[in-house]
C-alpha positions, 0 to 999 in steps of 0.5 A, a space after each residue: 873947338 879951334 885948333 889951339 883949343 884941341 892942342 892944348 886937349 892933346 897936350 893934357 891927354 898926352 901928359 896924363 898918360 905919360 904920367 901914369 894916368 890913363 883913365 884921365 887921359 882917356 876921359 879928355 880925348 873922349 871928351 873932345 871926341 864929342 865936339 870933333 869926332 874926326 879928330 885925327 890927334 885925338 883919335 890916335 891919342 885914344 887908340 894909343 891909351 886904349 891899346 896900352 890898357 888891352 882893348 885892342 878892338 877899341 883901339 882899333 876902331 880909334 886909329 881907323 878913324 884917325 888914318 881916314 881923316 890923316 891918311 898916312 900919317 907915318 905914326 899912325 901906321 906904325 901904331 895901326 901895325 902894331 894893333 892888328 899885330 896884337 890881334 894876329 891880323 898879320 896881313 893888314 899889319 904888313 900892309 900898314 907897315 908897307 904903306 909907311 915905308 913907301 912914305 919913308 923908310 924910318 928905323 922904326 918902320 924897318 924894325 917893326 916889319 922885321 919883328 912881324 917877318 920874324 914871327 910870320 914869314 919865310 926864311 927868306 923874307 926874315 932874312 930881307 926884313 933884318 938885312 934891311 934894317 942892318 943896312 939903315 943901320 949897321 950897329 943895330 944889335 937886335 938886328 944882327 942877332 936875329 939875322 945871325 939866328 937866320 944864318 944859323 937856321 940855314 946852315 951858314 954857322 959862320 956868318 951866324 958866329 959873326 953877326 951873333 959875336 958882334 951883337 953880344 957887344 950889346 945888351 944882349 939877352 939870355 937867348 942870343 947868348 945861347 944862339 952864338 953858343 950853338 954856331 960856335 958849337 956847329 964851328 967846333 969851337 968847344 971853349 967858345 961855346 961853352 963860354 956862351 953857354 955859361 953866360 946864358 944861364 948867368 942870365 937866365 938861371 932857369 934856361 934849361 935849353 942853356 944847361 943841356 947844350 953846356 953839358 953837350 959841349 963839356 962831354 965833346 971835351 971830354 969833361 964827363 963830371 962837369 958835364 953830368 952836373 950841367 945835365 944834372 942842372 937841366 934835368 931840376 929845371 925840366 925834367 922832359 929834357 931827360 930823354 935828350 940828356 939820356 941820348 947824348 949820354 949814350 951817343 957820345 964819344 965820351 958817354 956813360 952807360 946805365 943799366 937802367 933809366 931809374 939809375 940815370 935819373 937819380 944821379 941826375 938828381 931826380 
């Protein structure tokens, strides 16, 4: 094949998987694979429907090829990443990611290595990986509440308050909705919190964690009922929550007492 016939494969391989039709996708880039079997396009159109559809090693093998016949590729890497991340090879993913970088600094690099930092490193470097892409780019919301969630972890409740507070003005999900609610508790902010709090659990109606925290905070403001019924909620969704609901209740300034756990549980609804 010349060039402008593995274009043209390329393009048919690409519209196939774009069009929900992977298996035909699959079968070009196999197809032309036989006559060049060093294909970089190829190889990397390969990796990607075979990663798609689960075959990691596979996938692998395919974008392995690609980078030695193209070696850093800046897409390739990002892809070559995102595989050995699937397969818990976090090392070589990092090293992949490192690679691309070096190359050129793409948003897509940053964010990438970041989510890998987030799940695998230290403090520190979680908090390097975001500040990095914050600093590319400053709106990006997903950055802000994961570094917010970084400064909560390290006791910095203010900052985290601010970076979460900003991230909310995006389309936020359930869980930051639930961060900036425990850095606005840690601020003493009850109202604020509870505000979270609540907004969290109109987004994830089962967000047990949410309605456990909402109840913490209602018994700090000394809304006991409302509390009991958020505890209450809680406790239908997850019943092991019920040693924290128990604690809190006992513990608090505006508490309650039972005589038995029988008693706590049935007006929790159990």
């Amino acid at each position: 094949m010349n060039r402008e016939d593995v274009e043209q494969l390329v393009r048919r391989a690409a519209a196939a998987f774009n069009e929900r039709r992977p298996d035909e996708a699959r079968r070009l880039c196999e197809a032309g694979l036989i006559q060049q079997p060093n294909e970089p396009t190829l190889n990397h159109l390969l990796a990607a429907v075979l990663f798609a559809a689960g075959a990691t090693a596979d996938a692998r093998q395919r974008i392995d090829a690609s980078l030695s016949a193209r070696p850093g590729h800046a897409a390739a890497l990002l892809l070559a990443a995102r595989i050995a991340r699937a397969e818990q090879d976090f090392a070589d993913a990092l090293g992949y990611l490192d690679d691309a970088i070096r190359r050129g600094a793409t948003p897509a690099l940053l964010i990438e290595k970041a989510r890998l930092l987030d799940q695998t490193a230290d403090h520190d470097q979680r908090r390097s990986g975001w500040q990095a892409v914050l600093d590319r780019d400053p709106r990006n919301h997903e950055a802000m509440a994961k570094l917010g969630r970084v400064r909560w972890e390290a006791g910095d409740a203010a900052e985290a308050e601010r970076l979460l507070g900003k991230s909310v003005e995006g389309d936020a999900p359930a869980s930051t909705w639930f961060d900036l609610g425990l850095a606005r508790q840690d601020l003493g902010d009850l109202s604020g919190a509870t505000a979270a709090y609540r907004h969290a659990l109109g987004m994830k109606p089962d967000f047990a964690e949410a309605a456990v925290n909402l109840g913490v905070v209602q018994q700090e403001a000394g809304d006991v009922d409302g509390a009991l019924k958020s505890y209450g909620l809680a406790y239908r969704l997850r019943p092991t929550t019920f040693g924290t609901i128990a604690m809190a209740l006992t513990s608090g300034p505006h508490g309650r007492l039972w005589l038995d756990e029988d008693s706590l549980r049935r007006s929790l609804g159990g």
